[in-house]
N, C-alpha and C positions, 0 to 999 in steps of 0.2 A: 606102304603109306601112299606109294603113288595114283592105285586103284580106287582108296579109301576118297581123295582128293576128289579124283573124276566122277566115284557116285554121290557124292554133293554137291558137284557142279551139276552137275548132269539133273537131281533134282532141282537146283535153283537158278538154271538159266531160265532165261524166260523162252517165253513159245516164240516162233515162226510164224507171223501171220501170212496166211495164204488165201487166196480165192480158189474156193470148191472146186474149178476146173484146172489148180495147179497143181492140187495134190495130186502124188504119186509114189510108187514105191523108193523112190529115191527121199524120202523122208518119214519111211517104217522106219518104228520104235521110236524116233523121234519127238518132243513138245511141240505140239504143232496149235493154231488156233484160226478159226474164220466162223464166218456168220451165216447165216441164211433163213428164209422163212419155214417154218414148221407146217410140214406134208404129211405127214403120219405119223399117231402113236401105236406102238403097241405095247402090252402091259403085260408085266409074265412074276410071277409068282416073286419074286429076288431081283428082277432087275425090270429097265426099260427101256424097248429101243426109240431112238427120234429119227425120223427120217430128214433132213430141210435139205432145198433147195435156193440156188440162186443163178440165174442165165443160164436156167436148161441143165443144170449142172446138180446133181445129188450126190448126199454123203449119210450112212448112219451115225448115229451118233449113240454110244452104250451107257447108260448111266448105271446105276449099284444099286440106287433106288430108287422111288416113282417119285414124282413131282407133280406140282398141279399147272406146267404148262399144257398150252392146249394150240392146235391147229389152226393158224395161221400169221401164229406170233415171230414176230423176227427176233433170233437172238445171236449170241456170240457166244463162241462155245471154245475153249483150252482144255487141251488134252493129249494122250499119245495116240499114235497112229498104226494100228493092228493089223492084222489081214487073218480076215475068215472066212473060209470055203470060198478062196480065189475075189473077194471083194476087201475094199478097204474101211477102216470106221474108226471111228475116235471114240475112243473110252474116257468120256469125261471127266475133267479134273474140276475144272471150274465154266459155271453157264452165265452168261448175263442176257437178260434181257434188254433188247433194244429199243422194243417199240410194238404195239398192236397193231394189225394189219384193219 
């Protein structure tokens, strides 16, 4: 029962807001969420990666599936926090839009 408890908290605490230069692995696997302006898409068959930055600072970011944001838009992005081939990325849970650049 106690397990069962922790994986419904565990889905419904809310994220961590952080700035892109605090994230680190002391918050893999964890809900995490921050913002930044959109640097690069790339677009692949099943999924798409976002690149954004903010103060020098980048993160990818993995969505499930494409979207019609576009390159220089600022958003705010909730999700967990992975590691693949030694970098870190968020696997988006929920994006909002903040603003066009």
């Amino acid at each position: 029962i106690g397990i069962i408890i922790l994986l419904i908290l565990a889905n419904t605490l809310p994220a961590t807001n952080l700035e892109i230069e605090n994230i680190n692995l002391n918050n893999l696997n964890k809900k995490i969420s921050t913002s930044g302006t959109i640097i690069k898409i790339n677009n692949y068959p099943n999924f798409q990666i976002l690149t954004i930055t903010k103060d020098s600072f980048s993160i990818d970011i993995i969505l499930d599936q494409k979207t019609n944001l576009r390159k220089d838009q600022i958003i705010n992005v909730a999700g967990k926090l992975e590691k693949y081939k030694n970098s870190l990325q968020i696997r988006a849970e929920v994006i909002r839009l903040e603003s066009e650049h």
